[in-house]
C-alpha positions in Angstrom: -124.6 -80.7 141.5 -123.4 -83.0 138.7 -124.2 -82.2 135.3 -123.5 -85.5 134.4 -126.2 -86.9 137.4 -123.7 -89.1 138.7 -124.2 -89.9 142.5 -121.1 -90.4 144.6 -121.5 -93.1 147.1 -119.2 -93.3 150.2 -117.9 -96.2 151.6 -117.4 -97.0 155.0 -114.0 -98.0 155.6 -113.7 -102.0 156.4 -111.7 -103.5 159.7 -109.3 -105.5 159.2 -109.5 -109.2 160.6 -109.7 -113.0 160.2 -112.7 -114.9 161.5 -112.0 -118.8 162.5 -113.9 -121.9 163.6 -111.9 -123.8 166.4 -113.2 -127.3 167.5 -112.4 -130.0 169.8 -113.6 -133.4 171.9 -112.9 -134.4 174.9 -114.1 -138.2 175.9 -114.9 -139.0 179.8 -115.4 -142.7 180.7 -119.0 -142.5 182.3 -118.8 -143.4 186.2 -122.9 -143.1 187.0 -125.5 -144.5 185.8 -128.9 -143.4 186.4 -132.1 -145.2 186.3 -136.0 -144.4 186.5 -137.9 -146.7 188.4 -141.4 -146.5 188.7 -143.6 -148.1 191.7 -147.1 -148.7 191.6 -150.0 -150.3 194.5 -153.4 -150.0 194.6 -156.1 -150.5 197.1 -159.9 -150.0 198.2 -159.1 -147.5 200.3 -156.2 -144.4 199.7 -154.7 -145.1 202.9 -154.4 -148.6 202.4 -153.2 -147.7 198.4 -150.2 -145.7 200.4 -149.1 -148.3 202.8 -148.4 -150.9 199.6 -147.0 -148.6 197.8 -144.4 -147.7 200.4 -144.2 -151.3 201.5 -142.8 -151.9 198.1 -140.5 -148.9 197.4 -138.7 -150.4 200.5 -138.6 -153.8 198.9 -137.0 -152.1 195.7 -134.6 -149.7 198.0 -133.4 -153.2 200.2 -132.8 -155.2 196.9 -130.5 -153.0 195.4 -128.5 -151.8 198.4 -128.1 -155.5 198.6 -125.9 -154.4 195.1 -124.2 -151.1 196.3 -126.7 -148.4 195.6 -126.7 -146.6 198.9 -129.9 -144.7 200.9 -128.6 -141.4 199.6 -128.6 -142.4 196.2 -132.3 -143.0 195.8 -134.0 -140.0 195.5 -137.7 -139.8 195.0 -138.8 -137.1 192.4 -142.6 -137.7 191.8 -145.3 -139.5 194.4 -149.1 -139.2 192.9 -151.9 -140.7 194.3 -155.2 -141.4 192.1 -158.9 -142.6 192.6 -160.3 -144.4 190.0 -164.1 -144.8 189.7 -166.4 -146.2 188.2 -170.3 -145.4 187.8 -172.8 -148.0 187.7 -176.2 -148.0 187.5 -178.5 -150.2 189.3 -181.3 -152.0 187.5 -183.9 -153.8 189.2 -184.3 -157.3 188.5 -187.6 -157.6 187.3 -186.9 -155.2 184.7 -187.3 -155.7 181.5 -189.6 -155.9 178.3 -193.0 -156.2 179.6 -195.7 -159.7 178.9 -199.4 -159.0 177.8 -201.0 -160.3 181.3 -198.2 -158.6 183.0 -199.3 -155.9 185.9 -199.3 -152.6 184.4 -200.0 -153.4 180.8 -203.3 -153.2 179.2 -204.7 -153.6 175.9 -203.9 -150.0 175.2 -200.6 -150.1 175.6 -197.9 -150.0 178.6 -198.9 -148.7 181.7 -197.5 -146.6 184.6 -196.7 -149.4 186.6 -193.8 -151.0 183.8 -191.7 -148.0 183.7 -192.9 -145.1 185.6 -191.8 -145.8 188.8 -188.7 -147.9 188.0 -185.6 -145.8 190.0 -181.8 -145.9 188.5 -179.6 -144.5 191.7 -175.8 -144.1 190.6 -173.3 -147.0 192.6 -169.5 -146.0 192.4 -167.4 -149.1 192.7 -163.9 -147.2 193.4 -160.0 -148.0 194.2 -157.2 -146.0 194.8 -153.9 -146.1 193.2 -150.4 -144.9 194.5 -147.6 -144.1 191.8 -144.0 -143.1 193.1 -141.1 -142.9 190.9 -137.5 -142.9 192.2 -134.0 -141.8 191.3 -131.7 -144.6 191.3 -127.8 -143.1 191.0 -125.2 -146.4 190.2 -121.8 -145.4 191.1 -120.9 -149.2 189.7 -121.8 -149.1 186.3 -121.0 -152.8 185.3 -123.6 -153.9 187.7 -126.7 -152.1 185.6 -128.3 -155.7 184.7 -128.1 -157.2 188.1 -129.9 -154.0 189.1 -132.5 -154.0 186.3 -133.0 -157.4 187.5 -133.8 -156.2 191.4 -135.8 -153.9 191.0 -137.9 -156.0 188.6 -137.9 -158.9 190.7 -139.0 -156.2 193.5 -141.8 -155.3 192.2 -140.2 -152.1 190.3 -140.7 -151.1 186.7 -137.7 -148.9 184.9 -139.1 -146.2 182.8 -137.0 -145.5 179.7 -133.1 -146.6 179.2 -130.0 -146.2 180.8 -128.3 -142.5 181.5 -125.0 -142.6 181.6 -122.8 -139.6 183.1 -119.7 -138.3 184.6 -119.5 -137.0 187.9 -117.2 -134.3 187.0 -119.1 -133.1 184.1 -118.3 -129.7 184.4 -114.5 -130.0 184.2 -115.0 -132.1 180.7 -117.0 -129.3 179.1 -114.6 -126.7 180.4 -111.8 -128.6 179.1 -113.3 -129.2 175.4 -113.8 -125.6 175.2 -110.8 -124.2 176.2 -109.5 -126.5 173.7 -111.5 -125.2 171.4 -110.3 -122.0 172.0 -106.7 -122.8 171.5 -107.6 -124.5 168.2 -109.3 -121.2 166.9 -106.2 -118.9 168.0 -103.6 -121.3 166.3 -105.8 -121.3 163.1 -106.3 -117.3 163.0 -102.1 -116.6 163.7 -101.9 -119.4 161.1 -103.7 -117.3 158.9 -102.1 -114.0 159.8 -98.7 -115.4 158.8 -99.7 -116.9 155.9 -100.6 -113.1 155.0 -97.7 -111.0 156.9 -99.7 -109.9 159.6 -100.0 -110.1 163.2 -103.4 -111.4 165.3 -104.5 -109.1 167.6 -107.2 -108.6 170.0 -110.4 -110.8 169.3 -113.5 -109.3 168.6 -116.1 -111.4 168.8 -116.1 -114.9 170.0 -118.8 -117.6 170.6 -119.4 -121.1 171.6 -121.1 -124.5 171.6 -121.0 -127.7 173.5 -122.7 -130.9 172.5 -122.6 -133.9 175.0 -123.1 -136.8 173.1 -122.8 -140.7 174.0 -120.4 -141.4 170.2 -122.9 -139.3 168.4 -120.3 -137.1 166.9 -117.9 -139.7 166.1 -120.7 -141.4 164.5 -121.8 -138.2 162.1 -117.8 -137.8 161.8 -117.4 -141.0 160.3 -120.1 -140.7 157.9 -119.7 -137.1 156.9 -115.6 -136.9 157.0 -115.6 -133.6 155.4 -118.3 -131.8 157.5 -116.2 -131.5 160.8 -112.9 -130.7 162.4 -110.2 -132.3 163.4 -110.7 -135.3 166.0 -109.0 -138.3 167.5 -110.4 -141.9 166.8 -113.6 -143.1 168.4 -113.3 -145.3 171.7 -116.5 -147.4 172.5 -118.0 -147.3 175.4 -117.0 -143.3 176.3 -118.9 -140.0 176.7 -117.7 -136.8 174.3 -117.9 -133.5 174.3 -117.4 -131.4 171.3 -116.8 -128.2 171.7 -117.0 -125.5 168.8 -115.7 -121.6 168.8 -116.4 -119.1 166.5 -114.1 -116.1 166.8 -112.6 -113.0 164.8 -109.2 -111.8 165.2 -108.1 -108.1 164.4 -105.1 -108.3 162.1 -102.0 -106.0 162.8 
């Protein structure tokens, strides 16, 4: 024990290493286009409610194949059917605020006959409504307002904007990331060198994609100094930024 009640603290020995942040894009001109379109019929009766509505998703399905959209790439992805009510109730004609003179009423006030035996049975004037909502998949993208203009024309409403997409998605995420990966490893031996040592093994390493539509180049633009290295922005195509986080042991 100290006499001089000094502690001695141990420190655990620190690896050696260089952590990095590797980014890239990759931009994919988009070759689909997808569109919600939403159907609607209604009728007294349910079964008669189903036969308009399917009457018309054929008259929307004809009027763009008439464009190129093929059987297979309408794909139906929600069909509801609703009744809608509403109760009534039935008054009798004669009703109303009683006369003096009238039957029933007397010099002491109403009588039995005004209101006491008056019914009120509940009427339910109903309809039925039929809602389908289809998948439309546009290989030809330059042909997205003759579409829109079908399926209006059809009898069709579109629910919410244009998608846009590439069929080989997968292959343009893989590609930004391994990208990504390369960028990180040529910053870390950069590093190393800079230093006099060697990268070895990674230790940790981790990753994030963002699929955007110009969103990136757009924050890019305004924020120069907030992201990586890119290429200039081209109008019109889909990116995918890939980030990397990884360490490097140092040798």
């Amino acid at each position: 024990m100290s006499s001089l009640g000094l502690t001695q603290h141990t420190q655990a020995p620190r690896s050696e290493g260089v952590t990095v942040v590797g980014e890239a894009v990759r931009r994919v001109a988009p070759d689909t286009l997808e569109l919600l379109v939403e159907i609607n019929a209604g009728a007294p009766t349910a079964a008669q409610a189903l036969r308009d509505n399917q009457a018309r998703t054929a008259q929307v399905t004809q009027a763009v194949a008439t464009l190129g959209v093929q059987q297979a790439d309408v794909q139906t992805i929600s069909h509801n059917i609703y009744n809608l009510y509403s109760p009534m109730m039935a008054v009798p004609p004669a009703y109303g605020p009683p006369q003096i003179g009238q039957a029933g009423f007397g010099q002491a006030g109403f009588g039995q006959a005004a209101f006491g035996q008056v019914g009120f049975p509940d009427v339910q004037f109903g309809s039925y409504q039929v809602r389908n909502t289809v998948r439309l998949q546009v290989k030809d993208t330059t042909r997205a307002g003759e579409i829109v203009d079908a399926v209006s024309r059809a009898g069709g409403t579109i629910v919410g904007g244009f998608s846009f997409k590439a069929s080989d998605e997968a292959a343009a995420r893989r590609a930004a990331l391994e990208a990504a990966g390369r960028d990180a490893k040529a910053k870390a031996e950069a590093l190393a060198t800079a230093t006099g040592k060697r990268v070895g093994d990674p230790v940790t390493i981790s990753e994030e994609i963002v699929a955007t539509n110009g969103a990136y180049m757009a924050l890019r633009s305004a924020v120069p100094f907030a992201f990586g290295a890119g290429a200039p922005p081209v109008i019109g195509e889909l990116e995918y930024y890939a980030r990397v986080s990884a360490n490097f042991k140092l040798q």
